[in-house]
One Martini backbone bead per residue (centre of mass of N, CA, C, O) as a GRO file, in nm:
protein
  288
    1UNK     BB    1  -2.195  -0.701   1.028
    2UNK     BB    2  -2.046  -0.599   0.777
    3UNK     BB    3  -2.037  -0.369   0.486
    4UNK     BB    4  -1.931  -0.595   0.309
    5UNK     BB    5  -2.088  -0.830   0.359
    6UNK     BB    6  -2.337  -0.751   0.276
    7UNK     BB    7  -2.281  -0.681  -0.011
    8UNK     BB    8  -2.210  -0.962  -0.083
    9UNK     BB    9  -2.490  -1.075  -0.024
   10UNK     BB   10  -2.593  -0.914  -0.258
   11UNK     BB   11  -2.443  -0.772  -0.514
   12UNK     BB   12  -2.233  -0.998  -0.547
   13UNK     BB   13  -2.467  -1.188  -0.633
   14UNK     BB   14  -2.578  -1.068  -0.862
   15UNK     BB   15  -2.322  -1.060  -1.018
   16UNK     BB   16  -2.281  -1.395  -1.044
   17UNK     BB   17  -2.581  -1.409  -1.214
   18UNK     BB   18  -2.439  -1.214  -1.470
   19UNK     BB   19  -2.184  -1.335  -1.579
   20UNK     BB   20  -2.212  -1.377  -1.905
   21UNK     BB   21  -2.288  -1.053  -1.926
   22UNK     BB   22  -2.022  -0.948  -1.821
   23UNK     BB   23  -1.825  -1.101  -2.075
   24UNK     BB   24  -1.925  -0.886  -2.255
   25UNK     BB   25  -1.695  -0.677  -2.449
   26UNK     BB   26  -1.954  -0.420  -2.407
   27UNK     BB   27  -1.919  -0.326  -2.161
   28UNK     BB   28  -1.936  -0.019  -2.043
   29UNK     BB   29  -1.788  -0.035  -1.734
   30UNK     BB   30  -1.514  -0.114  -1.879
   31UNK     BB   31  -1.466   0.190  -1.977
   32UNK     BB   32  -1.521   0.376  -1.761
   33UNK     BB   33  -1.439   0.611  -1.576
   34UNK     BB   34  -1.210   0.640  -1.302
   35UNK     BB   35  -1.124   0.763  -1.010
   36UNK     BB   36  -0.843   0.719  -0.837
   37UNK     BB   37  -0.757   0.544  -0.558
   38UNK     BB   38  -0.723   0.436  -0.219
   39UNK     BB   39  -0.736   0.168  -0.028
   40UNK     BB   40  -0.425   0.111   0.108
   41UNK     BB   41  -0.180   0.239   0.144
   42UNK     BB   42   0.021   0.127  -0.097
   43UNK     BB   43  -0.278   0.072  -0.252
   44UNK     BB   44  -0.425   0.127  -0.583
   45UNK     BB   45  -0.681   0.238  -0.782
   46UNK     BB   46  -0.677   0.197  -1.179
   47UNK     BB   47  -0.903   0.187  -1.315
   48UNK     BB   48  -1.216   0.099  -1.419
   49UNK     BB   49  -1.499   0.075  -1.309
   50UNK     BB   50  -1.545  -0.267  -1.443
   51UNK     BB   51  -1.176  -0.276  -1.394
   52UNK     BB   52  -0.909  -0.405  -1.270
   53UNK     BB   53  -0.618  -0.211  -1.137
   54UNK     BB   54  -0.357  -0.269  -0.927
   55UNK     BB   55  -0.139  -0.021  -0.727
   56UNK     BB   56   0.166  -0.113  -0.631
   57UNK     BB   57   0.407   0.092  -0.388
   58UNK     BB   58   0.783   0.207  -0.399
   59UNK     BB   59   1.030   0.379  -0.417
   60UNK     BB   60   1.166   0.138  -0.590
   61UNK     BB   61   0.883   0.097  -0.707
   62UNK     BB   62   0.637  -0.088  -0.886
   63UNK     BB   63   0.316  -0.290  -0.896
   64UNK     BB   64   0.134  -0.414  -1.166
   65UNK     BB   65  -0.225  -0.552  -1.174
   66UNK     BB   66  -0.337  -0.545  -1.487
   67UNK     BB   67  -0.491  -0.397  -1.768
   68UNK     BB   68  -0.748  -0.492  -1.917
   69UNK     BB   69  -0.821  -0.327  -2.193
   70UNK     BB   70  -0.699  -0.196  -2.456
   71UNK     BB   71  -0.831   0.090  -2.479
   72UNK     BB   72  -0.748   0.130  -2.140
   73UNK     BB   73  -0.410   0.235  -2.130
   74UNK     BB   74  -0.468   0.539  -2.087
   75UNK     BB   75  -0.616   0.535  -1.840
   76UNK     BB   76  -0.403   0.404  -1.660
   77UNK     BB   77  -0.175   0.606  -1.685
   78UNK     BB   78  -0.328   0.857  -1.614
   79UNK     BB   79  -0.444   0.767  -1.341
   80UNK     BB   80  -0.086   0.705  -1.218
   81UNK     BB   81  -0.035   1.060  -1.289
   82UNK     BB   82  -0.281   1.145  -1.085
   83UNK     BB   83  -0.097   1.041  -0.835
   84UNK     BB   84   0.212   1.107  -0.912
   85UNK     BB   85   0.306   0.860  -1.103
   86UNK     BB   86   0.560   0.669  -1.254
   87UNK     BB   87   0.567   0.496  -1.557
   88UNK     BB   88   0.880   0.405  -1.479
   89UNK     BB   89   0.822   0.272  -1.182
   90UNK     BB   90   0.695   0.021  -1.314
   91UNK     BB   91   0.848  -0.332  -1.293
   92UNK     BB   92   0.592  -0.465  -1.247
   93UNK     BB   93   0.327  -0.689  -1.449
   94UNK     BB   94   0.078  -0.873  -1.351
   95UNK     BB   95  -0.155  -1.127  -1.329
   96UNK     BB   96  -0.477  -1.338  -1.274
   97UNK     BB   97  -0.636  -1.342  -1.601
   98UNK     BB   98  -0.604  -1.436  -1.966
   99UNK     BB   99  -0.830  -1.211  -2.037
  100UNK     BB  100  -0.878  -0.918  -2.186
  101UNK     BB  101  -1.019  -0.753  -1.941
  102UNK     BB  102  -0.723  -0.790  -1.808
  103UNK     BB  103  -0.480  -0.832  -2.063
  104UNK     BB  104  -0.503  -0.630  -2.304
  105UNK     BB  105  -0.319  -0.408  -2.150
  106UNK     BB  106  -0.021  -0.505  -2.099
  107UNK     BB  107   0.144  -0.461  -2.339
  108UNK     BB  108   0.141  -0.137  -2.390
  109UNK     BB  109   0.242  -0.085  -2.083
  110UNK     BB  110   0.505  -0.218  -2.101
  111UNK     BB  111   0.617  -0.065  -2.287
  112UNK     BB  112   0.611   0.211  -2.172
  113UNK     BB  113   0.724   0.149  -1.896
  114UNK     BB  114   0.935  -0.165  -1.969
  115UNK     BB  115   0.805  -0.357  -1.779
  116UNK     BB  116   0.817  -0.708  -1.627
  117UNK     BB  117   0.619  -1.005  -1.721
  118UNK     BB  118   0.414  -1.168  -1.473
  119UNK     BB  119   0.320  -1.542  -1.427
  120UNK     BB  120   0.199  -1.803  -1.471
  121UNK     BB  121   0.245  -2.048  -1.655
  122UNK     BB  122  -0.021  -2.058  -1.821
  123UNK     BB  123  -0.058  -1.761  -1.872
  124UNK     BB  124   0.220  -1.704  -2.015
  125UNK     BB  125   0.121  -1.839  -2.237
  126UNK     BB  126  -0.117  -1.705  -2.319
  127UNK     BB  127  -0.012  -1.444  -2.364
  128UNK     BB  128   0.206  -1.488  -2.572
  129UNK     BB  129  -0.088  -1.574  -2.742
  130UNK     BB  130  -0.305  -1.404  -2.714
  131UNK     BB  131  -0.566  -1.597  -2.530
  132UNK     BB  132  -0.466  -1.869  -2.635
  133UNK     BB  133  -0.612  -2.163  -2.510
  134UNK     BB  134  -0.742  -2.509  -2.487
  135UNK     BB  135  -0.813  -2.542  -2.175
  136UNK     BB  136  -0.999  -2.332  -2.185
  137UNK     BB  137  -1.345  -2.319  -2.120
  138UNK     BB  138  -1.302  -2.024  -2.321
  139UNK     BB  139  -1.251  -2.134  -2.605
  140UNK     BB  140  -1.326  -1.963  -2.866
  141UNK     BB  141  -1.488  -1.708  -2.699
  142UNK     BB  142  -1.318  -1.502  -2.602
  143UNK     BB  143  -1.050  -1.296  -2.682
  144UNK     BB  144  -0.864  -1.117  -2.845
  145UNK     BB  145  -0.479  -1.010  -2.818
  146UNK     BB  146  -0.210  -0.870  -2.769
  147UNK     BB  147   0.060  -0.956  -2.721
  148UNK     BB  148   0.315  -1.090  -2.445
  149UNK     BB  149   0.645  -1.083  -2.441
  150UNK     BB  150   0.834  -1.248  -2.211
  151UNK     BB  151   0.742  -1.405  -1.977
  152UNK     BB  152   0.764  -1.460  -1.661
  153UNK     BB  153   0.765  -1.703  -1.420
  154UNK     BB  154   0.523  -1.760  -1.151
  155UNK     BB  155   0.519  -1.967  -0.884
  156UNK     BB  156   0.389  -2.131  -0.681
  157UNK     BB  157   0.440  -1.936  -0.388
  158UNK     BB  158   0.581  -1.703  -0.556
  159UNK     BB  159   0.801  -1.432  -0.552
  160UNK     BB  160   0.771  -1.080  -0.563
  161UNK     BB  161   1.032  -0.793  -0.594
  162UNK     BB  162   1.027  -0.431  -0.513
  163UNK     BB  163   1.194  -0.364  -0.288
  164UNK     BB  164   0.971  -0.378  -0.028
  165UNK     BB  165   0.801  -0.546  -0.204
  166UNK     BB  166   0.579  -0.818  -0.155
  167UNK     BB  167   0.448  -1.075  -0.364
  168UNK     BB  168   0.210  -1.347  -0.366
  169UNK     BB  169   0.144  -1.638  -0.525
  170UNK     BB  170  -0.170  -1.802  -0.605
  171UNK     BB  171  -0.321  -2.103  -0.720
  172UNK     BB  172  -0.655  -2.071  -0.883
  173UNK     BB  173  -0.792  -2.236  -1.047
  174UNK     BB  174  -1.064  -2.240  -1.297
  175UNK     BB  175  -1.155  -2.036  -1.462
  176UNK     BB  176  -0.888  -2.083  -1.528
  177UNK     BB  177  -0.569  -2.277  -1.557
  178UNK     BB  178  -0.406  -1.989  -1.420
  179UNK     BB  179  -0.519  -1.873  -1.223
  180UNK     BB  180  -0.445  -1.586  -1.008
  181UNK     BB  181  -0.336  -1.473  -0.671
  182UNK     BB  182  -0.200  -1.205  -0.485
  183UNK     BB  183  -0.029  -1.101  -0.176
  184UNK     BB  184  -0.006  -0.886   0.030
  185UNK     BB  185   0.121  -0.584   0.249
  186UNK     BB  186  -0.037  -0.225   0.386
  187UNK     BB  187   0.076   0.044   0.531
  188UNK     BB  188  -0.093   0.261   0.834
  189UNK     BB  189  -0.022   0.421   1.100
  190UNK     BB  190   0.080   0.100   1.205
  191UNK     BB  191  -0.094  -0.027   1.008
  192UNK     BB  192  -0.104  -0.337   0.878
  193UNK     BB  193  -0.229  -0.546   0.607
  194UNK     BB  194  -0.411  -0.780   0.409
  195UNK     BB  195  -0.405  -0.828   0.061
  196UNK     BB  196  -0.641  -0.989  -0.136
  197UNK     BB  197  -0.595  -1.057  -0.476
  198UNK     BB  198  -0.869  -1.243  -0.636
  199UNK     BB  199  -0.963  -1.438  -0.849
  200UNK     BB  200  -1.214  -1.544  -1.065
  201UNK     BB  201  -1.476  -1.816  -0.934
  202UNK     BB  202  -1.612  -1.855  -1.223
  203UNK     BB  203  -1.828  -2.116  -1.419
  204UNK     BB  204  -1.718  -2.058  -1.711
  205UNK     BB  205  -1.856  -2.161  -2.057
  206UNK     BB  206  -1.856  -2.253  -2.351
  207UNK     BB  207  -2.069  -2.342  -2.598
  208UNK     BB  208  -2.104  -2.687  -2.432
  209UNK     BB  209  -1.922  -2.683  -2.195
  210UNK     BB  210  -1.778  -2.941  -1.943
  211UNK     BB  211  -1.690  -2.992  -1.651
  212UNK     BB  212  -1.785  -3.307  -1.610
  213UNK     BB  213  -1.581  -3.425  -1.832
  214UNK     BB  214  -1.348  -3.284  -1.605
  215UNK     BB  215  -1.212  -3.384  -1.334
  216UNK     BB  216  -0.937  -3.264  -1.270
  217UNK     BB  217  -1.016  -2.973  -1.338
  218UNK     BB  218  -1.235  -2.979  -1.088
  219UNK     BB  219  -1.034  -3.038  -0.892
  220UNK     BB  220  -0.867  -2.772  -0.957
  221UNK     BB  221  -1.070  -2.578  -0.838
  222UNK     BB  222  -1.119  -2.688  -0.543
  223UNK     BB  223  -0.842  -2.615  -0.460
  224UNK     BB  224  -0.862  -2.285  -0.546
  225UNK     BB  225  -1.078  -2.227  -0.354
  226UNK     BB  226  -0.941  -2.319  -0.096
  227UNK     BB  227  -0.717  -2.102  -0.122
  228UNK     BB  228  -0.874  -1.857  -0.114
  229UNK     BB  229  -1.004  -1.929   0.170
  230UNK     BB  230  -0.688  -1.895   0.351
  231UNK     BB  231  -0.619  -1.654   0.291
  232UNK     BB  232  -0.510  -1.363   0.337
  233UNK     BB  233  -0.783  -1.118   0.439
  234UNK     BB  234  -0.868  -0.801   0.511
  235UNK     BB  235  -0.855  -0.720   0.210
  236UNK     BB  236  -1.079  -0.757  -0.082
  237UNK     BB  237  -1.018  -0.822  -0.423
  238UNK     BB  238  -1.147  -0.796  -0.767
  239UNK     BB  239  -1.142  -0.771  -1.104
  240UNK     BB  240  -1.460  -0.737  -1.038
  241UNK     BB  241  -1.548  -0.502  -0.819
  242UNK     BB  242  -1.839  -0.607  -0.773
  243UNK     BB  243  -1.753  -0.892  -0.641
  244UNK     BB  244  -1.634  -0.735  -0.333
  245UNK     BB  245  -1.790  -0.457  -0.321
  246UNK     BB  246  -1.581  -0.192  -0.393
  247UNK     BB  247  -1.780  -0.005  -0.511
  248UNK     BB  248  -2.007   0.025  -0.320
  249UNK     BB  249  -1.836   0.124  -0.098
  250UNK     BB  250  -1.691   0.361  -0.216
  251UNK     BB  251  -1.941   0.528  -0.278
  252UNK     BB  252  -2.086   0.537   0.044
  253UNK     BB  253  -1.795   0.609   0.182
  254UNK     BB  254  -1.565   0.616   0.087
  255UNK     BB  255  -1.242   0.564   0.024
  256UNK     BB  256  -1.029   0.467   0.254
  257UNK     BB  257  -1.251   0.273   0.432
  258UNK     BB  258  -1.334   0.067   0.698
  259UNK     BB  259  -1.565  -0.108   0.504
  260UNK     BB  260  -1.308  -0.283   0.382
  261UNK     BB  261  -1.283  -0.405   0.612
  262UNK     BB  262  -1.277  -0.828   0.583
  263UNK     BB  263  -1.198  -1.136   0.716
  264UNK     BB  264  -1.394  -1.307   0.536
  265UNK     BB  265  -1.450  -1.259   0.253
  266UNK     BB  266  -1.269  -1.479   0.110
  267UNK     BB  267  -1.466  -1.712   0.255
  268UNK     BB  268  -1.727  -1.609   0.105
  269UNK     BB  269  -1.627  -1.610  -0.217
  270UNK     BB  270  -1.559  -1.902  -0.228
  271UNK     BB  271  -1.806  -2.014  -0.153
  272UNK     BB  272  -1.973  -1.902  -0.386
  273UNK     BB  273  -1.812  -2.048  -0.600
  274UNK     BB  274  -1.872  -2.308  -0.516
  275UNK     BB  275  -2.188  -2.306  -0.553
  276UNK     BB  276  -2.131  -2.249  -0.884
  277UNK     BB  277  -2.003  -2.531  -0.953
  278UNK     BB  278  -2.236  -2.720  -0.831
  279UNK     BB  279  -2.473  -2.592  -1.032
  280UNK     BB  280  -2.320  -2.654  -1.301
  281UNK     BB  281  -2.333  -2.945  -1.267
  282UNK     BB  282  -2.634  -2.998  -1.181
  283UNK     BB  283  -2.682  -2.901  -1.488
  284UNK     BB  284  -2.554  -3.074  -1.628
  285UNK     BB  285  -2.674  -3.372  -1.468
  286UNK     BB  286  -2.992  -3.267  -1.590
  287UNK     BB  287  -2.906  -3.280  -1.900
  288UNK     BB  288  -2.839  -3.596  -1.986
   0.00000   0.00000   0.00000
């Protein structure tokens, strides 16, 4: 068993049993500053100790996927600049999904940069209202954040390019309607991998909400952990670095360590998700 395997059945299991806590928007650990390192090849990590921000660079220019808290702007773009690189050759922001957490800074850095804010459909709605969305499960529990003008959206299965790197878009629905994962490739050394950044896979819902009441819901939630789990995927990201254990595994190892390749992850992290709604379910139908 590898050591990233190891933590997600650790780690990552305690993080997901403590889902509704870590949504509380004064989670300390998503302010937190973190100091910004490679993950492998040009996939470089920026965001906070608690909330994910993964920087693709090519010469011909970067892209930046999600922006976490609105709070954490500065601290994002210093990690950036920390880094060697600069802010206004980062050509698109891409999103996971569109909650405070993950897209809070997404206008702010989207100014700074210049940069074209790019989701799928529903995200790209949801962005544009400032996390407003009345379909999604956290629907008036979530927090609002600053507008996201002129989204472009990015449909199932199309890419992003900028220079040479090319990212796909993969609709994970479930946590929210919008909810995407993204894959590239990143070499270094002659050897090439397979990065999917997977969106959050838990069924979280506001006080009241059914997911057993939306069967469609239901249904597109099973087909998004299906794609989690097909996806390409040496190395598992996550917008919550505990779920993927790359906190601990950074910690235990550092940075850019071979303890992060683990072609299985990505089908551990769906399953732990499938068997998530499963929970939710059957506390649903238990309580009826």
């Amino acid at each position: 068993m590898t050591t990233l395997a190891r933590i997600l059945g650790s780690a990552a299991s305690a993080w997901l049993a403590a889902v509704p806590l870590a949504h509380a928007t004064d989670n300390p650990r998503w302010s937190q500053p973190q100091q910004p390192f490679r993950i492998y090849g040009n996939t470089w990590y920026v965001g906070s100790r608690g909330l994910s921000a993964i920087l693709v660079t090519s010469p011909q220019g970067h892209v930046l996927i999600d922006g976490t808290l609105p709070g954490n702007a500065g601290m994002i773009e210093a990690n950036i600049r920390a880094l060697g690189f600069k802010l206004r050759d980062i050509r698109v922001i891409l999103n996971t999904h569109a909650h405070v957490d993950h897209a809070g800074a997404i206008a702010k850095l989207a100014k700074d940069s210049g940069a074209q804010v790019r989701a799928s459909t529903a995200s790209a709605r949801q962005l544009e209202k400032g996390g407003v969305a009345a379909d999604d499960p956290q629907y008036s529990a979530a927090a609002r954040y600053p507008l996201v003008p002129d989204v472009q959206v990015v449909r199932d299965g199309g890419t992003v390019q900028v220079g040479t790197l090319r990212l796909t878009a993969h609709y994970t629905p479930g946590h929210t309607p919008g909810s995407t994962s993204w894959t590239w490739r990143s070499c270094e050394r002659q050897r090439c991998l397979d990065i999917a950044y997977v969106d959050s896979l838990t069924a979280l819902g506001r006080p009241g909400y059914r997911f057993s009441a939306h069967p469609r819901y239901v249904a597109n939630f099973r087909h998004g952990l299906a794609t989690a789990a097909a996806l390409p995927c040496d190395i598992l990201l996550t917008p919550h670095p505990e779920a993927s254990g790359l906190a601990d595994v950074v910690d235990a190892h550092g940075a850019n360590d071979e303890a992060l390749i683990d072609a299985g992850a990505c089908r551990r992290y769906a399953a732990k998700g499938e068997a998530g709604l499963d929970a939710q379910l059957a506390k649903e139908h238990a309580a009826r």
